[in-house]
N, C-alpha and C positions, 0 to 999 in steps of 0.2 A: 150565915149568909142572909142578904136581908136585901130584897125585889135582884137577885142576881148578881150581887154584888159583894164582895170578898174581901176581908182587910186585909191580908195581902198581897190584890192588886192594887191598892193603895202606896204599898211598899215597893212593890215592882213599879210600876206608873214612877216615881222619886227616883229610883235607880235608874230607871231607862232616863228619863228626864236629865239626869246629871252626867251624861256618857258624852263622851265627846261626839261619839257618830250620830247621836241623838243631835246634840246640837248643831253642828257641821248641819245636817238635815236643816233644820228649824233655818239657816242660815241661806243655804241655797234656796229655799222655798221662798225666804222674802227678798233676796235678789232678784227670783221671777216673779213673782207676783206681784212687787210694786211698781216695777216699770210698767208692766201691760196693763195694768190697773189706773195709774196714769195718763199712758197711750189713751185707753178707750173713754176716759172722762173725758180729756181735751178733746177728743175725737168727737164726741156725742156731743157735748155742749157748746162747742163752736158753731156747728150748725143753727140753733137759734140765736148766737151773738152773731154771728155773719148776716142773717138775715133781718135782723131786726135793728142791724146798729150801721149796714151797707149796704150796697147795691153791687157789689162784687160777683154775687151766685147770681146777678139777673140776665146775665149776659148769657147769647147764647151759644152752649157747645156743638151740637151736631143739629142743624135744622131747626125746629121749633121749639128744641128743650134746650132748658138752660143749666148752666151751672149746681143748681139748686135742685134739679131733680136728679145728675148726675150725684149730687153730693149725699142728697137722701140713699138713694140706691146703693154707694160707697160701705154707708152705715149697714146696710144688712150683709154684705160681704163682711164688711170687717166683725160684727159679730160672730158669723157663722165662721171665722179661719181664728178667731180669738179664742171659740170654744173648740175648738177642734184643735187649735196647738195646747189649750189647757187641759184638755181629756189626755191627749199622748203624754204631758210633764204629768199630772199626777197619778198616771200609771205606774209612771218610773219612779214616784216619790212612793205609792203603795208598795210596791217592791223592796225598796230602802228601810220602809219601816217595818214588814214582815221581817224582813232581815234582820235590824236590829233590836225587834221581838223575839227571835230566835237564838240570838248571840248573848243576850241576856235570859235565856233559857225559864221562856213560857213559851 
């Protein structure tokens, strides 16, 4: 054993890696995550191409605010509902992979 660590789980780590439910896992994890990973680039970075390259966000939405603060504002909702649907999906992938830690019998 050498800082905690076991040649063994090296061999396990390889076997669990090579299981189909292993990778099925690996699989639905990048079908979620690369869309919303996506989503929130073009989300985030539009906001300085809009404003810097239009006049689109200047108009105004309700009263004296414009487009542009409604759009700023947008960005911290969609952060805060991007991590809060990413805490409940990697719950459920924590679960998946206890599981198939346990199936492969560590």
């Amino acid at each position: 054993m050498e800082d905690g660590f076991m040649a063994d789980d090296t061999m396990a780590y390889s076997e669990i890696a090579k299981s189909p439910s292993f990778r099925a896992l690996v699989e639905r994890k990048k079908r979620f995550l690369v869309p919303i990973t996506l989503f929130f680039l073009v989300f985030y970075f539009l906001l300085p191409v809009l404003t810097s390259y239009t006049t689109v966000l200047n108009h105004h939405a309700v009263g004296a605010i414009t487009w542009g603060w409604v759009y700023g504002f947008a960005q911290f909702v969609m952060t805060w509902t991007l991590c809060g649907i990413y805490t409940k999906q990697a719950a459920r992938f924590d679960a998946e992979v206890s599981a198939i830690v346990a199936e492969n019998g560590k």
